[in-house]
C-alpha positions in Angstrom: 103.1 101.9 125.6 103.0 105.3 125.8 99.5 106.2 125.6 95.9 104.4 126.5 94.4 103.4 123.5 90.8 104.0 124.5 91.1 107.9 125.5 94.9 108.0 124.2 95.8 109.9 127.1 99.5 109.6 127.8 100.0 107.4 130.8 102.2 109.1 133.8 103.0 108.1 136.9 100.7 108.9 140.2 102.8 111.5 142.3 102.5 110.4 145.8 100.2 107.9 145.3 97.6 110.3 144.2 96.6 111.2 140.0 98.4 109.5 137.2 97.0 107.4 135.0 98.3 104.0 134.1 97.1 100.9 132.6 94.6 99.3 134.9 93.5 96.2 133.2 92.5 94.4 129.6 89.0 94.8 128.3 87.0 91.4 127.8 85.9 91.8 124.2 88.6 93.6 121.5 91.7 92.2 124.4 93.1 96.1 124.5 94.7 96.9 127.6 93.5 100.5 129.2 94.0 102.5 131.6 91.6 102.6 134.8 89.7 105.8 133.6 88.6 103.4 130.7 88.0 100.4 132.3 83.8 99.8 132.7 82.4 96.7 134.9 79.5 95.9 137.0 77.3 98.3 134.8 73.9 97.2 133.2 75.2 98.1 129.8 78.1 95.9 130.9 76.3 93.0 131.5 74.1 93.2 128.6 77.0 93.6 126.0 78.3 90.3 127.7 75.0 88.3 127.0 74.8 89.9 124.0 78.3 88.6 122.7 78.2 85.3 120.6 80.4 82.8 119.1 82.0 85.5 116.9 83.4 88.1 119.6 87.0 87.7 120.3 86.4 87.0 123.9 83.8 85.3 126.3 85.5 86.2 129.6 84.5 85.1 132.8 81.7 86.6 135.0 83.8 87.8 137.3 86.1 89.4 135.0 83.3 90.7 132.7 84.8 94.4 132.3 84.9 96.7 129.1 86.7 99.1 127.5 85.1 102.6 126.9 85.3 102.2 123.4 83.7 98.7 123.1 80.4 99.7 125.3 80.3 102.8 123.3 80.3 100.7 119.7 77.9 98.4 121.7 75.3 100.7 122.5 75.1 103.3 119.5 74.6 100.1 117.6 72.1 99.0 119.4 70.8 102.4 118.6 70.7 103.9 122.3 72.6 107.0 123.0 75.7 107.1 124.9 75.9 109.2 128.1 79.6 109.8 127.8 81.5 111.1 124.6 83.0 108.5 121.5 86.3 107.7 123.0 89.5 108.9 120.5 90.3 105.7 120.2 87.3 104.0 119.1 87.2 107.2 116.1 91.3 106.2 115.8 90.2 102.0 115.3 87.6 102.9 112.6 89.9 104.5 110.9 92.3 101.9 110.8 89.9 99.5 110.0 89.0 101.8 106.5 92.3 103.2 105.8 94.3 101.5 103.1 97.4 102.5 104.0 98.6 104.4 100.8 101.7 106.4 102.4 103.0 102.8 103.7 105.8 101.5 102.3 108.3 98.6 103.3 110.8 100.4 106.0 107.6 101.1 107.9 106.8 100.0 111.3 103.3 101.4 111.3 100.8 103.4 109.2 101.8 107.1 109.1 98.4 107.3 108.4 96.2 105.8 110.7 99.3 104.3 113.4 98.3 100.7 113.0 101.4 98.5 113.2 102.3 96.2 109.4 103.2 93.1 108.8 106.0 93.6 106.9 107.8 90.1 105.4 111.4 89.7 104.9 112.4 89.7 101.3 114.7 88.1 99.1 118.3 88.4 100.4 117.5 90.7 102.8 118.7 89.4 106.9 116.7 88.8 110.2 117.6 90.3 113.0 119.1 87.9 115.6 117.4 89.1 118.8 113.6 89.1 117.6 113.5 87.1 113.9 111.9 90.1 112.5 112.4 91.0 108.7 115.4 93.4 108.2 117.2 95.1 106.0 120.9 96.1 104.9 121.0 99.2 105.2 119.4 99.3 108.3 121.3 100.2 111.7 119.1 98.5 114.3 116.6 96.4 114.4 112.8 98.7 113.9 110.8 95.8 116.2 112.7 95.4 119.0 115.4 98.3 118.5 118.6 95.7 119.0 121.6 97.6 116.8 123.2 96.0 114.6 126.3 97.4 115.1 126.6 99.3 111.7 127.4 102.7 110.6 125.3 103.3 107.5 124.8 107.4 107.2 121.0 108.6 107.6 119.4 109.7 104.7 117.5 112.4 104.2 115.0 110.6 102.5 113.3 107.4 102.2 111.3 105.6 99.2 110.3 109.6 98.6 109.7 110.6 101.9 111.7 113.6 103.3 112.0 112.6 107.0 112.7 116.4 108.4 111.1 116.1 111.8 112.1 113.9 115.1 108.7 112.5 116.3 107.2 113.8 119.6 107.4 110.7 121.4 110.6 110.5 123.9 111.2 106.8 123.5 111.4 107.1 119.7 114.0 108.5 117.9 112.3 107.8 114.4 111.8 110.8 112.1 108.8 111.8 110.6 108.1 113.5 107.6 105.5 116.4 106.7 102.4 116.1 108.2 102.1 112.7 109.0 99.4 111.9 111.2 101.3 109.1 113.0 105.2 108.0 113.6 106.1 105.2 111.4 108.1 103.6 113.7 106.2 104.0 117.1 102.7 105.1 116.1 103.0 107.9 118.2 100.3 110.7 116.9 102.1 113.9 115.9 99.7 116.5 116.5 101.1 119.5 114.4 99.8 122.6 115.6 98.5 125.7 113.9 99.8 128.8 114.0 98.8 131.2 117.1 100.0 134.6 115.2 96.5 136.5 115.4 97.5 138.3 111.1 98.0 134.2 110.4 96.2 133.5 107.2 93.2 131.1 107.8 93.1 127.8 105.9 90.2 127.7 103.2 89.0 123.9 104.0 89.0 124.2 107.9 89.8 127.8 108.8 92.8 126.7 110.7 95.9 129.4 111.0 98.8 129.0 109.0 102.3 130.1 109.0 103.5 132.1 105.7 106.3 129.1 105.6 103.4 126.4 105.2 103.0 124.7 102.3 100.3 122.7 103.3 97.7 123.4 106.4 98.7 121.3 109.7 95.5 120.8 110.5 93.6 119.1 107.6 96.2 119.2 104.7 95.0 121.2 102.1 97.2 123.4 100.1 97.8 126.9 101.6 97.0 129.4 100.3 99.2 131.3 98.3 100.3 134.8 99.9 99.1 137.9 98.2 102.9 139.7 98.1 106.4 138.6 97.6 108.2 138.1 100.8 111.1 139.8 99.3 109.8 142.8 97.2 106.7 143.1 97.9 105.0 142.4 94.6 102.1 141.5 93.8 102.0 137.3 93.2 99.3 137.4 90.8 101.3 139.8 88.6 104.3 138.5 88.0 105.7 135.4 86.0 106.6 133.1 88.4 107.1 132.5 92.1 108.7 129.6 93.7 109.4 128.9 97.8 112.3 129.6 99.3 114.0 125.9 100.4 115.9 127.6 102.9 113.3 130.0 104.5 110.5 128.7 102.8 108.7 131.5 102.1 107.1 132.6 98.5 108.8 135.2 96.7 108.4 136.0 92.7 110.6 135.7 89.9 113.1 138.2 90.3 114.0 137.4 93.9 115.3 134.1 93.8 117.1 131.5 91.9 119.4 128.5 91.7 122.4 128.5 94.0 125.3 125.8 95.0 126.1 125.6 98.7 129.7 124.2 99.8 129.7 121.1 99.4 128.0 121.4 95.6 124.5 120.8 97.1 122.4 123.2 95.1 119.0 124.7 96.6 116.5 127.3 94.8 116.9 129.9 97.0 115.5 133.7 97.7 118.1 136.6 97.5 118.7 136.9 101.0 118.8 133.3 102.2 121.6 133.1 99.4 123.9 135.7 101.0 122.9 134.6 104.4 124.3 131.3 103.6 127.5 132.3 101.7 126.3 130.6 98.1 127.0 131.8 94.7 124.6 131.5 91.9 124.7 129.0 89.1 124.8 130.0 85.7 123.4 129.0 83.1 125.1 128.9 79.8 122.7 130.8 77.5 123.3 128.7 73.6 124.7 130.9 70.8 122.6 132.5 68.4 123.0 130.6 64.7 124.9 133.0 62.4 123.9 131.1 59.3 121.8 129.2 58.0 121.3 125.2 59.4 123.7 123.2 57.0 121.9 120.1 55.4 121.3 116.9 57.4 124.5 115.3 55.6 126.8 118.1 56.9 125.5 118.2 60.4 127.4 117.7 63.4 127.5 113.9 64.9 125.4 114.5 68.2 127.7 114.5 71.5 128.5 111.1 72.6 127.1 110.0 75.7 130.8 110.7 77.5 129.8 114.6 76.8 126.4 114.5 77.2 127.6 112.9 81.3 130.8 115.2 81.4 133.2 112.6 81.9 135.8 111.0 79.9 136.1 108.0 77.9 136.8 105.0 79.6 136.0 106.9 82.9 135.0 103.8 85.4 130.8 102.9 85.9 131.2 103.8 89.5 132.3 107.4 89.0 130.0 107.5 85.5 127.2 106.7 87.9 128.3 109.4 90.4 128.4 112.2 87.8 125.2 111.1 86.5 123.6 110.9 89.8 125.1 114.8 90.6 123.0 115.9 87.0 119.8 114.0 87.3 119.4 116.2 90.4 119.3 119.5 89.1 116.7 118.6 86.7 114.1 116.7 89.4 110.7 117.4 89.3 110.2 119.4 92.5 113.4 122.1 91.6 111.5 123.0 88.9 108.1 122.3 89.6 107.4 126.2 90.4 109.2 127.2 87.2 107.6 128.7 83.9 106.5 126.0 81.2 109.1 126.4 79.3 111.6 125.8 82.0 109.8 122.7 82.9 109.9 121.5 79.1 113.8 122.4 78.9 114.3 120.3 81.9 112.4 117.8 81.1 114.6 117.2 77.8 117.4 117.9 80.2 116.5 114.3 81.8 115.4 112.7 78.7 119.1 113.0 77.7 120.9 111.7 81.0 118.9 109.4 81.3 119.5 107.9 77.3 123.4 108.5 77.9 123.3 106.8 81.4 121.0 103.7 79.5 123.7 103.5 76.6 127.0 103.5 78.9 125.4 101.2 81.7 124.7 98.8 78.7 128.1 99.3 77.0 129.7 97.7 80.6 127.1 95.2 81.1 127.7 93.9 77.1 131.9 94.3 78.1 131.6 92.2 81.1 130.0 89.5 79.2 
């Protein structure tokens, strides 16, 4: 443990015997284990949440061990409607919200909450393997075990994201080398709070729901998680935002900058990124073009002399009789261009074009896939 979970102070060693603060013993009613700055006994208010405690508390400890945790005797008194004369530890606030939260941005690879830190159950499924030092529920593509941290002696690659998570950050703690992704309140592997920190620049512009400072590369503010607010100039020109078309972020640099300063560009590598001007020449990467379609020079022949539509071979730019695995990998390379969040900053026509983009990969993908499956039978 790397923090008490009553004042969620990190615990460090006492230098020469003197300061530190360190786990001192486990309080008699919710069984946490605190730290000695925590730790309340031979109080009044101790003695009376004891007597007070029924059948249904989690502990009836002895009298000589009848000690509390900060957070308990805090719960205990404002409930009994007297007024604490110290402050609501962190970690009573923190256990509320666990007990409310519902744990929306959980998902099955998680350790804990990244929203409120409290550690999951999480149940082995179908086919998946247990890891041989602990038992607990694992998973194939997993290198080492997430409960007890045993490897498993694989070399699956990191991705760079998970069930829709971009995990972009390492997390603060020093024994976890889990990533984190934007502004999660807590690691989901250790529980470790993240604390991201506003911006200290004094010409920062201030958050609209908590007035917290924010750095122009923010897309959202650290501090409550609204969205930021937009800037009032392109970062490249100098224009104004609310005059021009469009304006996307930088995914390189992420700052705002309109129409005319950015666009789509293909790193080594053929990653492509929507990029500003600069960021693309900084980086070495050349534009992609787009094919504009021909302008009809007659009339649209009649629906009996109209072209066959491109077979699904075309439509994934591969040939005929081209294997599944490499059909898949070419239409994996196209979906991407057309994803939501490249174009979510685009025009509404852009949207709409890629939008039919995916409609059609998507139907040629379907047709082949099914073609193989019907083959193989």
């Amino acid at each position: 443990m790397s923090e008490c979970p009553c004042c969620l102070e990190v615990l460090t060693p006492a230098l020469l015997g003197l300061g530190g603060r360190r786990l001192a013993g486990s309080c008699g009613l919710c069984g946490d284990e605190v730290c000695q700055h925590c730790l309340r006994s031979g109080s009044p208010d101790v003695e009376v949440l004891f007597q007070n405690a029924g059948p249904e508390g989690t502990k009836t400890p002895r009298a000589s061990r009848r000690q509390a945790c900060a957070s308990c005797l805090w719960e205990a008194l404002a409930a009994r409607g007297g007024t604490p004369s110290f402050p609501e530890p962190p970690g009573r606030r923190r256990r509320a919200a666990q007990a409310a939260c519902t744990h929306p941005r959980a998902v099955r690879w998680m350790r804990c909450c990244p929203c409120c830190g409290l550690e999951l159950e999480w149940e082995a499924e179908h086919g998946n393997p247990l890891c041989d030092a602990c038992g607990a529920p694992s998973h194939e593509a997993f290198n080492a075990c997430w409960a007890c941290g045993e490897s498993f002696e694989e070399k699956n690659e990191a991705q760079d994201s998970a069930e829709g998570y971009a995990l972009d950050f390492d997390c603060r703690s020093r024994r976890c080398e889990g990533k984190v992704a934007w502004l999660m309140p807590y690691c989901p592997w250790c529980a470790t709070a993240q604390r991201w920190r506003p911006s200290t620049e004094e010409s920062a512009p201030a958050c609209a729901g908590c007035e917290a400072k924010l750095e122009p590369t923010w897309a959202f503010c650290t501090a409550c998680g609204e969205e930021a607010p937009l800037p009032e100039e392109c970062f490249s020109c100098a224009a104004s935002l609310d005059q021009v078309d469009c304006a996307a972020r930088c995914e390189h640099c992420r700052r705002m900058v309109c129409g005319d300063c950015f666009g789509d560009y293909a790193l080594p590598g053929a990653r492509e990124l929507l990029l500003c001007t600069a960021c693309a020449e900084e980086l070495g990467a050349r534009p992609l073009v787009e094919e504009e379609p021909p302008e009809p020079e007659e009339p649209e022949p009649p629906a009996a002399a109209r072209p066959a539509p491109h077979s699904p071979w075309e439509v994934l730019g591969v040939a005929p009789g081209t294997p599944l695995a490499e059909v898949k990998q070419a239409y994996l390379a196209l979906i991407t261009q057309y994803h939501p969040d490249k174009v979510a900053q685009l025009g509404p026509k852009l949207q709409a074009l890629a939008a039919e983009e995916t409609r059609k990969l998507n139907q040629a993908w379907s047709e082949l896939r099914q073609r193989a499956d019907r083959g193989s039978a």
